[in-house]
Backbone as ProteinMPNN parsed JSONL, in Angstrom:
{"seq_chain_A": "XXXXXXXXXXXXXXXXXXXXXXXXXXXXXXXXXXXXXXXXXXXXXXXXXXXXXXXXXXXXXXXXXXXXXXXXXXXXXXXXXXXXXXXXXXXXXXXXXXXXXXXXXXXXXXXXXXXXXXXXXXXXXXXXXXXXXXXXXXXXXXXXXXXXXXXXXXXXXXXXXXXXXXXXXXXXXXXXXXXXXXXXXXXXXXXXXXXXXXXXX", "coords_chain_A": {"N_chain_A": [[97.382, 68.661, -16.602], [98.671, 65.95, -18.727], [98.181, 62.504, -18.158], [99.842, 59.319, -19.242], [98.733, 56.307, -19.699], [100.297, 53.211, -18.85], [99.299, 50.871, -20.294], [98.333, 52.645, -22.767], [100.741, 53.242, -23.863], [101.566, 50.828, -24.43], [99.485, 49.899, -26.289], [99.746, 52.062, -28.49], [102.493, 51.49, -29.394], [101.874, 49.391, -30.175], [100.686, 49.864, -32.366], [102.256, 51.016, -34.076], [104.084, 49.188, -34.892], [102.432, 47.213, -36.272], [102.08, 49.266, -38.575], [104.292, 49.144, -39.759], [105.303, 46.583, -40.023], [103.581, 45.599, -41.736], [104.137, 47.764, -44.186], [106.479, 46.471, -44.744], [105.637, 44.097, -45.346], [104.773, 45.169, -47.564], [106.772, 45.67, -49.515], [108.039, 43.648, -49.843], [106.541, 41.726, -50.814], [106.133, 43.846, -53.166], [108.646, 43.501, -54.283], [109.394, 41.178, -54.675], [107.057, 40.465, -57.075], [108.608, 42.251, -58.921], [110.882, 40.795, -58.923], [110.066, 38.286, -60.502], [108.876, 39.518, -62.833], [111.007, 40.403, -64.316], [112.397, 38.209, -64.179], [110.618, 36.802, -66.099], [110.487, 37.886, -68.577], [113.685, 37.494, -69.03], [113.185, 34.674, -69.268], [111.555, 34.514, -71.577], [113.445, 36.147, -73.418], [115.27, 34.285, -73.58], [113.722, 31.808, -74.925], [113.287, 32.789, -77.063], [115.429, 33.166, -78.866], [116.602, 31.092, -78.515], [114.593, 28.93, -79.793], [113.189, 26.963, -82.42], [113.004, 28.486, -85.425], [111.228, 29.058, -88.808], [111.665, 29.536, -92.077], [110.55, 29.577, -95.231], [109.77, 28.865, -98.332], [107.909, 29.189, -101.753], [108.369, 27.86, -105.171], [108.746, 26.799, -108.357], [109.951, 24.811, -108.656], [111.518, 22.122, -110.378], [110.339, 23.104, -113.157], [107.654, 25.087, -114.008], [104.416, 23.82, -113.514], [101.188, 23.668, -115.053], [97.678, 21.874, -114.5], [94.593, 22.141, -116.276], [91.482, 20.834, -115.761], [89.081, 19.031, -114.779], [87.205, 17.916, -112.091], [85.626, 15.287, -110.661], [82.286, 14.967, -109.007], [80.312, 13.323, -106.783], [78.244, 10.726, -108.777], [77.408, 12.484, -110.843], [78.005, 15.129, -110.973], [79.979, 17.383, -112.118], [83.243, 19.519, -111.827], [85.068, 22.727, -112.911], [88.406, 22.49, -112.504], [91.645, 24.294, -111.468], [94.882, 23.134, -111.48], [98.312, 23.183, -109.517], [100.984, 22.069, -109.349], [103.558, 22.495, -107.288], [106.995, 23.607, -105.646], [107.662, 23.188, -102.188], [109.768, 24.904, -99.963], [111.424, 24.286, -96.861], [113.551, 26.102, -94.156], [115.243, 25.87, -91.748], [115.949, 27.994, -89.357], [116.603, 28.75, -86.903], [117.816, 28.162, -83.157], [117.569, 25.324, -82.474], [116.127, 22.393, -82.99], [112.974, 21.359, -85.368], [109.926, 20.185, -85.398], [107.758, 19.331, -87.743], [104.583, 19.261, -88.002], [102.667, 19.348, -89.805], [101.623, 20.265, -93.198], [99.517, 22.376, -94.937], [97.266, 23.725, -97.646], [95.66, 26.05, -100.064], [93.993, 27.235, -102.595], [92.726, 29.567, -104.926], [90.669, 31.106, -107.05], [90.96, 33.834, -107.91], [90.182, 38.013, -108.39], [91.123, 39.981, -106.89], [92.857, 39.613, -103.383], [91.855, 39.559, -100.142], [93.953, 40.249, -97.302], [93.424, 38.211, -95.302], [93.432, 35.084, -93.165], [92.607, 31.84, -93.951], [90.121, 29.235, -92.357], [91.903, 26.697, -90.446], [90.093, 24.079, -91.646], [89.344, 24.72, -93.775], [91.19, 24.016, -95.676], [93.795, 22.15, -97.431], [95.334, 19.099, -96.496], [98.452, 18.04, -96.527], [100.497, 16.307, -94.987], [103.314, 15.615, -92.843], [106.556, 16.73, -92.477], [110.462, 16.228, -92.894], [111.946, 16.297, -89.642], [113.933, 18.936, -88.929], [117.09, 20.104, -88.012], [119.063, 22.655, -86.728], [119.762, 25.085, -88.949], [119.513, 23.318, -91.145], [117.636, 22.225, -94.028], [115.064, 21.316, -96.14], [112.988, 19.846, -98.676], [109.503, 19.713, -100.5], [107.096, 18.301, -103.084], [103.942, 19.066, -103.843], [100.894, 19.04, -105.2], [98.338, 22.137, -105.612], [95.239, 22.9, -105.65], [92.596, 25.161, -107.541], [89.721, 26.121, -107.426], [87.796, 25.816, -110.851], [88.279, 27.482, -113.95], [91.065, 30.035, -115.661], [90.315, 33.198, -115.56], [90.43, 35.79, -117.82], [92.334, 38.646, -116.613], [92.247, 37.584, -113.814], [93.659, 35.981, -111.31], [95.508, 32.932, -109.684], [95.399, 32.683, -106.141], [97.565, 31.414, -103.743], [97.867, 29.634, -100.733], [99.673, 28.648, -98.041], [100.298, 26.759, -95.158], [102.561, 25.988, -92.795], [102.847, 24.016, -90.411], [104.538, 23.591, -87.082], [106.333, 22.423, -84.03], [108.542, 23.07, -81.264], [111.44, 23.044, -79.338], [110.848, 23.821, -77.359], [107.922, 22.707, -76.864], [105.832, 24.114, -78.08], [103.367, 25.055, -80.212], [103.758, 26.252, -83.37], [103.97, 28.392, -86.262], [103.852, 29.078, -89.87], [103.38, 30.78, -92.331], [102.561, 31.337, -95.642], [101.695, 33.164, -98.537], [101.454, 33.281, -101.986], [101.292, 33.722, -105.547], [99.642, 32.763, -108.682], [100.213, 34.348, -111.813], [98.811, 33.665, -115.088], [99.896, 35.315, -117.011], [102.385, 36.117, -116.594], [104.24, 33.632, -116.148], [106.058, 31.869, -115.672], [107.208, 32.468, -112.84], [105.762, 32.315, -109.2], [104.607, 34.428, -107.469], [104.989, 36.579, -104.658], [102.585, 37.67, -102.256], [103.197, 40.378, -100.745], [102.203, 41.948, -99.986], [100.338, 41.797, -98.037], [100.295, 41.385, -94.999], [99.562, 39.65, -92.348], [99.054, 36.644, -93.876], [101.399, 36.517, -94.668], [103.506, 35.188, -92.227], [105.154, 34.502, -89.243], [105.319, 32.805, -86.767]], "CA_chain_A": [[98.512, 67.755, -16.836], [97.712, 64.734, -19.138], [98.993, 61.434, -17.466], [99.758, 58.859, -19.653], [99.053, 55.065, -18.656], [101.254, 52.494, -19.833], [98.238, 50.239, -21.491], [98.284, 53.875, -23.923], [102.202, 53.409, -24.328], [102.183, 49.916, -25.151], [98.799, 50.03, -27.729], [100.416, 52.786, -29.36], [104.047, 50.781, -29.678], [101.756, 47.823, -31.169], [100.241, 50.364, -33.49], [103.588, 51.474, -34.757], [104.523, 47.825, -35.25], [101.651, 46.893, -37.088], [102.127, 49.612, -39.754], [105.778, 49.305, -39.895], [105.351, 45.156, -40.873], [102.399, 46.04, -43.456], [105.116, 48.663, -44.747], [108.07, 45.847, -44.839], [105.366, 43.266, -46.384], [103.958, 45.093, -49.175], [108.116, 45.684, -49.555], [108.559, 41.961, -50.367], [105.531, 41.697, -52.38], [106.9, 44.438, -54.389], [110.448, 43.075, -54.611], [108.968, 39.33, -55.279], [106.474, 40.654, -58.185], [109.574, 42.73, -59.686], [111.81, 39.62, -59.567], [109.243, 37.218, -61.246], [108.612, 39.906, -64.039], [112.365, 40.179, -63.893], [112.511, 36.127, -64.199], [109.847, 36.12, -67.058], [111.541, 38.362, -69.487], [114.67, 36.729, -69.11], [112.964, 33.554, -69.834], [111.005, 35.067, -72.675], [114.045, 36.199, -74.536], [116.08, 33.217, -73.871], [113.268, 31.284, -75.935], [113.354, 33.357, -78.483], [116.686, 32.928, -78.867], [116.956, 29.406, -78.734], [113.924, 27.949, -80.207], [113.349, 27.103, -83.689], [112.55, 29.277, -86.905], [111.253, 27.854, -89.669], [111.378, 29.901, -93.038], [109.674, 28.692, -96.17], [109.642, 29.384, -100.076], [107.146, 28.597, -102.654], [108.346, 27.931, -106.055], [107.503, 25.769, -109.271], [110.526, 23.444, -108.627], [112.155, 22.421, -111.619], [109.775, 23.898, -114.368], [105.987, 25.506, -114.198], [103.358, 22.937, -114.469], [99.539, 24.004, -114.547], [97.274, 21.671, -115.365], [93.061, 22.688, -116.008], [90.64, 19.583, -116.062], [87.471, 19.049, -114.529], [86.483, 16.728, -111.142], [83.944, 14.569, -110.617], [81.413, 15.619, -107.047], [79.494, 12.546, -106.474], [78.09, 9.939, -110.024], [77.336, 13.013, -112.218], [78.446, 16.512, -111.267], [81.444, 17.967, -112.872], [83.17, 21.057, -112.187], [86.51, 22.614, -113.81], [89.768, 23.013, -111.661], [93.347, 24.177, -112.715], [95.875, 22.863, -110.034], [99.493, 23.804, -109.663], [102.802, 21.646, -109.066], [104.669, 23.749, -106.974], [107.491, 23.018, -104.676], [107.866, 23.823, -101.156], [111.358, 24.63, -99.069], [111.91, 24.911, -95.212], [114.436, 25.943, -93.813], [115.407, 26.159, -89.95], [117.193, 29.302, -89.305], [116.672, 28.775, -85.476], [118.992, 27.408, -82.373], [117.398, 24.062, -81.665], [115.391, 21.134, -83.886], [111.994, 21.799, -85.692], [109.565, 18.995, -85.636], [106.973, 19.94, -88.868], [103.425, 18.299, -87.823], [101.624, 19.325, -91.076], [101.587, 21.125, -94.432], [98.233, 22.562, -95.399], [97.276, 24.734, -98.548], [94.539, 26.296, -100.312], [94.082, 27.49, -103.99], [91.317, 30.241, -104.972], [91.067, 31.789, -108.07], [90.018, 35.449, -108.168], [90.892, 39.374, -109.019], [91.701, 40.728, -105.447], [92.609, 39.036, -102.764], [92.25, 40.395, -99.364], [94.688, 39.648, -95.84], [92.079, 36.861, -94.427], [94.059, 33.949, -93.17], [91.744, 30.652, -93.361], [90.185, 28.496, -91.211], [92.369, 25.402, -91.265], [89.566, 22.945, -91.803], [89.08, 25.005, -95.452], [92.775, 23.693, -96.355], [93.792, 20.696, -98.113], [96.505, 18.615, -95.838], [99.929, 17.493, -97.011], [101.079, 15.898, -94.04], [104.414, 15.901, -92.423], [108.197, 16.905, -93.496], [110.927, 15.451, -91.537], [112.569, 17.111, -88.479], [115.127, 20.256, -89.369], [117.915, 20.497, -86.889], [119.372, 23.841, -87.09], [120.422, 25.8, -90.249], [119.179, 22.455, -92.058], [116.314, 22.606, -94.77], [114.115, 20.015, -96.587], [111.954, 20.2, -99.764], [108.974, 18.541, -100.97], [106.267, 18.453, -104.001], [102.634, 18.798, -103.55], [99.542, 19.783, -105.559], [97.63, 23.16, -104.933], [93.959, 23.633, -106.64], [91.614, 26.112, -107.079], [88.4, 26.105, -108.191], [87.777, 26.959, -112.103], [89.705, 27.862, -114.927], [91.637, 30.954, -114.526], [89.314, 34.015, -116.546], [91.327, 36.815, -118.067], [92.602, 39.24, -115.29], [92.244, 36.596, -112.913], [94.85, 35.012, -111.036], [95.213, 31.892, -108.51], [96.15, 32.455, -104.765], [97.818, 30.3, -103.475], [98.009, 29.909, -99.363], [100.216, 27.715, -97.024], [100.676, 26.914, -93.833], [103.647, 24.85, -92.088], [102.661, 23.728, -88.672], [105.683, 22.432, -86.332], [106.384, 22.682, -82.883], [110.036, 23.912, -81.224], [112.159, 22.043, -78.421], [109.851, 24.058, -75.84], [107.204, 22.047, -77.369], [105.01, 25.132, -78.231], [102.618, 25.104, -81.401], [104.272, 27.318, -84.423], [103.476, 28.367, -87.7], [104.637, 29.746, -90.823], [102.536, 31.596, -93.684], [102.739, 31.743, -97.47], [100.515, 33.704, -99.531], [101.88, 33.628, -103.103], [100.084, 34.0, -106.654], [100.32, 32.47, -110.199], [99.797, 35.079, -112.816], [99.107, 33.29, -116.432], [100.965, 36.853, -117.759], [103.814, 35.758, -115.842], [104.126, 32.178, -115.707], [107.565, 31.587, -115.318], [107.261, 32.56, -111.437], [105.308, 32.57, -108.597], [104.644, 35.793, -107.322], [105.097, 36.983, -103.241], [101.789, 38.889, -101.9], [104.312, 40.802, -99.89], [101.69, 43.138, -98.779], [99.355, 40.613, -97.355], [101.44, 40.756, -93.824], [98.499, 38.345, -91.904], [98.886, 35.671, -94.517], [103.133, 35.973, -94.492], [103.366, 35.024, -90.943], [105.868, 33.233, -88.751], [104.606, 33.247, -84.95]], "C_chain_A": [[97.981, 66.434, -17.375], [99.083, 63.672, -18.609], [99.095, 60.13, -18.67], [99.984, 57.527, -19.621], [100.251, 54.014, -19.46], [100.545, 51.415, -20.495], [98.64, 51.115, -22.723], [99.792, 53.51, -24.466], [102.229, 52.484, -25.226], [100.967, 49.659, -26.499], [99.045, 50.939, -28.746], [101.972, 52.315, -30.005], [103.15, 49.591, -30.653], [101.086, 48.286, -32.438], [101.506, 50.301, -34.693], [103.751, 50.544, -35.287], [103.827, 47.248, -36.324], [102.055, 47.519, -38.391], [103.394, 49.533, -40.154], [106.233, 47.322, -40.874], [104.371, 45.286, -41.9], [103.56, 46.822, -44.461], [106.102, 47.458, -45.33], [107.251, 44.973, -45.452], [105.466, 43.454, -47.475], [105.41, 45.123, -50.318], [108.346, 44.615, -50.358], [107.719, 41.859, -51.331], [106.516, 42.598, -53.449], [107.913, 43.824, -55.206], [110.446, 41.808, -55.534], [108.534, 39.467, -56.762], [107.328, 41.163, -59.32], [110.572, 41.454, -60.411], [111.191, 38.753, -60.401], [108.727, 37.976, -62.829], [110.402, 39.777, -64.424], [112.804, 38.697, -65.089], [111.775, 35.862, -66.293], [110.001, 36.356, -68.324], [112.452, 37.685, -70.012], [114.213, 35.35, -69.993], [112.317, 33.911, -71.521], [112.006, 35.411, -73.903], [114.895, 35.191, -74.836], [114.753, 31.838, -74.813], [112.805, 31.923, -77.201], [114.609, 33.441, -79.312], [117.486, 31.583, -78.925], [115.702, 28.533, -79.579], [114.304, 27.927, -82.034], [112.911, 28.26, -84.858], [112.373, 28.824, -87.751], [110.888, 28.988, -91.07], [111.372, 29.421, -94.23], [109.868, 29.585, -97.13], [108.694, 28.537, -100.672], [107.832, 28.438, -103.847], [107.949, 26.751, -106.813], [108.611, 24.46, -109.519], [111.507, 23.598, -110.009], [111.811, 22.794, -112.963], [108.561, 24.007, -114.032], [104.87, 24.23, -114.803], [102.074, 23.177, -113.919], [98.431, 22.967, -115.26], [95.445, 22.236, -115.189], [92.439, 21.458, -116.513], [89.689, 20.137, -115.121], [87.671, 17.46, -113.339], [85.513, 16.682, -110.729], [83.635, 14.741, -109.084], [80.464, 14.244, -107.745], [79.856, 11.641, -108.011], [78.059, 11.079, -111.048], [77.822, 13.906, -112.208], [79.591, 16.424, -111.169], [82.031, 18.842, -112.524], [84.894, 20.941, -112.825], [87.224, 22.787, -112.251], [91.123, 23.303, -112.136], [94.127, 24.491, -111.217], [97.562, 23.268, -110.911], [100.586, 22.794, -109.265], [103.524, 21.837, -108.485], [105.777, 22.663, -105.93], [107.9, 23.63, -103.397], [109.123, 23.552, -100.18], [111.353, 24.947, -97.933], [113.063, 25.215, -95.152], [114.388, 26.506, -92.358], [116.294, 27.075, -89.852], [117.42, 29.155, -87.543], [118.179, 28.377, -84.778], [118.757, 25.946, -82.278], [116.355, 23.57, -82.648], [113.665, 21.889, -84.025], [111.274, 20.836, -85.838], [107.795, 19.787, -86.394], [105.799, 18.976, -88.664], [102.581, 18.272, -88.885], [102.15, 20.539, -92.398], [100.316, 21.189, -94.987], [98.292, 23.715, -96.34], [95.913, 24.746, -99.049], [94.598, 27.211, -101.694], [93.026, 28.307, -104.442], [91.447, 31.424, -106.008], [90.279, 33.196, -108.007], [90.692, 36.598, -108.704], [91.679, 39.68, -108.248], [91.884, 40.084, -105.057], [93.093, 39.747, -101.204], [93.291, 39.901, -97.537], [93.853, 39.031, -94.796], [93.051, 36.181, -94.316], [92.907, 32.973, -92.807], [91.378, 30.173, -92.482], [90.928, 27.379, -91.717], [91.239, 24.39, -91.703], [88.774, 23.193, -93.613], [90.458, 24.427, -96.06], [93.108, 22.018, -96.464], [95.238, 20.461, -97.103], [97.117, 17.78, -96.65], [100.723, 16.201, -96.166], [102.409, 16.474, -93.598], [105.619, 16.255, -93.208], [108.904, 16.329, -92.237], [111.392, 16.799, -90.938], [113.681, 17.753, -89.007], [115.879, 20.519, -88.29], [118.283, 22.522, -87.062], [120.235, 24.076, -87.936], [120.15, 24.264, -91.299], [117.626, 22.849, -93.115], [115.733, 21.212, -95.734], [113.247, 20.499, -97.426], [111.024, 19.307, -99.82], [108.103, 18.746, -101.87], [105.323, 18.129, -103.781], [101.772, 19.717, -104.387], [98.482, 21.086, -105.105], [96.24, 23.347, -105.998], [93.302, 24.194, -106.056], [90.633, 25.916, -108.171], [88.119, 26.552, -109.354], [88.675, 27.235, -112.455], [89.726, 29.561, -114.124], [91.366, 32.187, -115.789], [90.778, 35.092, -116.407], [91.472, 37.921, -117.307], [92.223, 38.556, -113.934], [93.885, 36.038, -112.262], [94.919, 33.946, -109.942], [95.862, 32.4, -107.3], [96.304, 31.301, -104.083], [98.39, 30.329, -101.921], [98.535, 28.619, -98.998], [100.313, 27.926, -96.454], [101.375, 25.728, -93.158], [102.947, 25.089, -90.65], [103.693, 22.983, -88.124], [105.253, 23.207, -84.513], [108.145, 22.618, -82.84], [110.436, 22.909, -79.926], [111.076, 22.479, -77.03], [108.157, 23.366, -76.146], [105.749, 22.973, -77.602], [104.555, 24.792, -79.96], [103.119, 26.74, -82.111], [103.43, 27.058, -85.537], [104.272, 29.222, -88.77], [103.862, 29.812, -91.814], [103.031, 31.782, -94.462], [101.687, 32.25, -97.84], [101.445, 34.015, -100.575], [100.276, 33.336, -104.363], [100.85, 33.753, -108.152], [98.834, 33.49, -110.761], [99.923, 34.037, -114.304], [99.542, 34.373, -117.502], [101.861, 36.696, -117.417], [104.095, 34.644, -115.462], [105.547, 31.55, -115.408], [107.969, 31.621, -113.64], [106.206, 32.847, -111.089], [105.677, 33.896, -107.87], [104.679, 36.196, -105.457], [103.819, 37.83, -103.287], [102.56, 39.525, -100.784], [102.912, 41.573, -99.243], [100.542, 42.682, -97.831], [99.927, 40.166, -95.791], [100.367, 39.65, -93.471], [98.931, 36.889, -92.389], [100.336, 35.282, -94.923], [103.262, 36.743, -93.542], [104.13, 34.408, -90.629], [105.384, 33.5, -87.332], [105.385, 32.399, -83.955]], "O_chain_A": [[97.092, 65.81, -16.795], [100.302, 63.843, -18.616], [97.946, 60.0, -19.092], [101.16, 57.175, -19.531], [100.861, 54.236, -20.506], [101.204, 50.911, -21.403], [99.209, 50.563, -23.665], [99.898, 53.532, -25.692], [102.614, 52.643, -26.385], [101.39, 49.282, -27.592], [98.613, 50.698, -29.873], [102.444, 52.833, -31.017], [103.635, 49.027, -31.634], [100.879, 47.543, -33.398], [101.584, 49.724, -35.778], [103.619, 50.702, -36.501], [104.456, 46.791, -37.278], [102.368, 46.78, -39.325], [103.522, 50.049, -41.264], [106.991, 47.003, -41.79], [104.68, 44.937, -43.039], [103.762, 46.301, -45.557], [106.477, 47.612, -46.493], [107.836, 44.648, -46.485], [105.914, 42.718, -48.354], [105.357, 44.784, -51.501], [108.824, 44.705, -51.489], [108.006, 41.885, -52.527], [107.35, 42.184, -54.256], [107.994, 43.683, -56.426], [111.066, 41.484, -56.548], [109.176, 38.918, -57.658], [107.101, 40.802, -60.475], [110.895, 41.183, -61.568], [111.977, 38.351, -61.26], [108.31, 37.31, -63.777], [110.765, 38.692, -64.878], [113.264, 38.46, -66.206], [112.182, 35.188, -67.24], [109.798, 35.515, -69.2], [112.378, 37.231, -71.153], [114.7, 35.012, -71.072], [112.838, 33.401, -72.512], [111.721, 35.15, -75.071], [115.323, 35.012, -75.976], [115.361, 30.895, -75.319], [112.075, 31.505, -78.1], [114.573, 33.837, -80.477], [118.617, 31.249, -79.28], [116.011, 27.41, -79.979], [115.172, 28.506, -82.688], [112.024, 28.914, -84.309], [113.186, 27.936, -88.009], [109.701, 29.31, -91.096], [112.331, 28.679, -94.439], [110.086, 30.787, -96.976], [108.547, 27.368, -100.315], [108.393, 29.53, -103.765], [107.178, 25.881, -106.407], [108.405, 23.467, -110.216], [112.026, 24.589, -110.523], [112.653, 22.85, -113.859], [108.098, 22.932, -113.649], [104.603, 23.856, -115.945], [101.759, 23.011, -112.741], [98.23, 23.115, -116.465], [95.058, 22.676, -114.106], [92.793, 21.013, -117.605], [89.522, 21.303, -114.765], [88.103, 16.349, -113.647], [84.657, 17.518, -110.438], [84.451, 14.681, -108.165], [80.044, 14.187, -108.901], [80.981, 11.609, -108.509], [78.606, 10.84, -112.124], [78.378, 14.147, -113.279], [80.259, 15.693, -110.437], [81.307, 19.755, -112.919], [85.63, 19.989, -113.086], [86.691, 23.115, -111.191], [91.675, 22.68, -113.043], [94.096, 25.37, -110.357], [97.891, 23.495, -112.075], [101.139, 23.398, -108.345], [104.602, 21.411, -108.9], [105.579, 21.503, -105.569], [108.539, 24.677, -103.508], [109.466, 22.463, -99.721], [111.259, 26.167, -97.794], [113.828, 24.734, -95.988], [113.646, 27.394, -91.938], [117.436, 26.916, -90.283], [118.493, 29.511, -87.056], [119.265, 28.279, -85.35], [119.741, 25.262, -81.997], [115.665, 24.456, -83.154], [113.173, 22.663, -83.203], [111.852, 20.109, -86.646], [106.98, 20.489, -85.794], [105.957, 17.848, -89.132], [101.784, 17.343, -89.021], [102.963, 21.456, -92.283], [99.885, 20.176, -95.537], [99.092, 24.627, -96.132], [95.074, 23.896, -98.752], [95.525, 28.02, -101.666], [92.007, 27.621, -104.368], [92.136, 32.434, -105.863], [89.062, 33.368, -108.074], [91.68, 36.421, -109.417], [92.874, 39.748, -108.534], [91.444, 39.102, -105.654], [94.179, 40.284, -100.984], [92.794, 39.017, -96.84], [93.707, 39.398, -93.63], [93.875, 36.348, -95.215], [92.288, 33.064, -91.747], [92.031, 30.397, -91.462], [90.869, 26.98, -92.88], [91.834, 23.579, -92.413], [88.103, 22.453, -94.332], [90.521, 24.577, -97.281], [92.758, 21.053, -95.785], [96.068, 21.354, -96.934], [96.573, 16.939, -97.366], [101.403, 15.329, -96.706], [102.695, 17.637, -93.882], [105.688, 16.101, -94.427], [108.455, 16.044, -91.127], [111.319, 17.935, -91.406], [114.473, 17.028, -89.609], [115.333, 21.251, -87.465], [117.519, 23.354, -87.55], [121.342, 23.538, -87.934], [120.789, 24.303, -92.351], [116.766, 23.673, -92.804], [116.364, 20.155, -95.745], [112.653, 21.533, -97.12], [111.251, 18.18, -99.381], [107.948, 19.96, -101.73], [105.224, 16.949, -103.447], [101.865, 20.943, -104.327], [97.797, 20.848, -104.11], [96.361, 23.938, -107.071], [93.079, 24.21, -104.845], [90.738, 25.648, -109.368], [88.082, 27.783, -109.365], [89.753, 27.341, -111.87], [89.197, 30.111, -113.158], [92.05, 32.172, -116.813], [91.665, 35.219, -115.563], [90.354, 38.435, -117.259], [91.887, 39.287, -113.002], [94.935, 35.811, -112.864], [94.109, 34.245, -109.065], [97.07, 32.577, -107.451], [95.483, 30.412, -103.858], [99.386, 31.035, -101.765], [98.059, 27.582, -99.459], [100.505, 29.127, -96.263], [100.819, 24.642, -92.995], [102.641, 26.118, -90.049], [103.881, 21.833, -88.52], [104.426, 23.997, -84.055], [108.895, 22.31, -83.766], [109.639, 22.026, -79.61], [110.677, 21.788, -76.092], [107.269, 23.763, -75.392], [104.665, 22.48, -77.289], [105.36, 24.347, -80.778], [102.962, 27.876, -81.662], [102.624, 26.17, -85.815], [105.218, 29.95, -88.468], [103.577, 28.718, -92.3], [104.082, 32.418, -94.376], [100.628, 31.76, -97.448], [102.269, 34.9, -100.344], [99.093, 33.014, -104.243], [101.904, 34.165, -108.636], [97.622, 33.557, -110.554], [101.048, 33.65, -114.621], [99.488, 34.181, -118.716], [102.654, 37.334, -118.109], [104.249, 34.537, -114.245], [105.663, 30.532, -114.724], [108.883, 30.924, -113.2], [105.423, 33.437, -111.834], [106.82, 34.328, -107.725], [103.682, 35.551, -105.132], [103.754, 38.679, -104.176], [102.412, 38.927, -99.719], [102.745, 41.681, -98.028], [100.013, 43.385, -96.969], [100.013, 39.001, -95.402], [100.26, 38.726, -94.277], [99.151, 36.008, -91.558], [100.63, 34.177, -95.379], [103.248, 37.97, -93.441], [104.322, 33.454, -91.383], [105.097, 34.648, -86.991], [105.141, 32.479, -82.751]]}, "name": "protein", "num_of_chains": 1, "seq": "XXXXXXXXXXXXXXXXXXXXXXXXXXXXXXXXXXXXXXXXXXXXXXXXXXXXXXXXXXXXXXXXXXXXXXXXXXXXXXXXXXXXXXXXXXXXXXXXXXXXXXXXXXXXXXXXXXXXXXXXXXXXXXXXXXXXXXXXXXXXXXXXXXXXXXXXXXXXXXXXXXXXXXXXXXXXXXXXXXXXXXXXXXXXXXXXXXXXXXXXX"}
């Protein structure tokens, strides 16, 4: 006959107990970690949904102007360059104000060109545009060169990058990669297939 004391009753009742609140913690944990992904989503699409957007065009403004000269590096050396005219358009498609901290570009004459996006400190700065509320847009005219005339089957790329920030005060951007053909001079050309380098983030 096994006797059973009541020490045995009650360390076995505090067993039970034990695994029964471990059970009902990890419960809450669960529940907590669910709600906070839950939470972060939510928040996640409501700033995507409210912040700004900032989409951009390249063109040549009110007529194509290229010119090719030569600048001076230091007292004697020379080299050629053939810069571009172009004009650049924002526009805020977003919910809420766009504040535009820079305009940087870069000009590079070659055959190919492959989906590299720069470092910024290779890019010539523009400075600022003003602030774009929503569905507003803003233009402005700035110089793009590239190194060297522009050899037959050659063409210039031409790279921008808008830098703003959004009401959640987060660092944005917005990518251009277009291209002047001297076979097609009348327009600038879209590298559409260049995704990397037409970017909005």
């Amino acid at each position: 006959m096994m006797h059973v004391t009541l020490a045995a009753l009650v360390a076995n009742d505090f067993k039970i107990s034990d695994w029964l609140l471990a059970i009902f913690t990890l419960m809450l944990v669960i529940v907590a970690y669910m709600q906070y992904k839950f939470a972060q989503r939510q928040d996640k699409h409501f700033r995507a949904n409210e912040r700004a957007w900032i989409l951009a065009d390249l063109t040549w403004g009110n007529e194509p102007r290229v010119l090719e000269g030569t600048m001076r590096l230091g007292i004697t050396s020379e080299f050629p360059v053939t810069e571009l005219a172009v004009e650049l358009t924002c526009r805020n498609v977003g919910k809420s104000p766009a504040w535009i901290t820079n305009v940087r570009s870069q000009g590079m004459v070659c055959k190919t060109m492959q989906d590299l996006v720069p470092n910024k400190n290779q890019l010539r700065a523009h400075g600022t545009m003003r602030t774009l509320g929503p569905e507003e847009e803003s233009s402005r005219r700035f110089h793009i060169s590239g190194d060297g005339t522009i050899p037959k089957g050659c063409y210039i790329s031409l790279y921008v990058l808008v830098e703003y920030r959004d009401v959640f005060t987060r660092p944005r951007e917005t990518r251009l990669s277009y291209f002047y053909d001297p076979q097609m001079p009348q327009h600038l050309q879209l590298h559409e297939e260049l995704r990397e380098r037409n970017r909005n983030t």
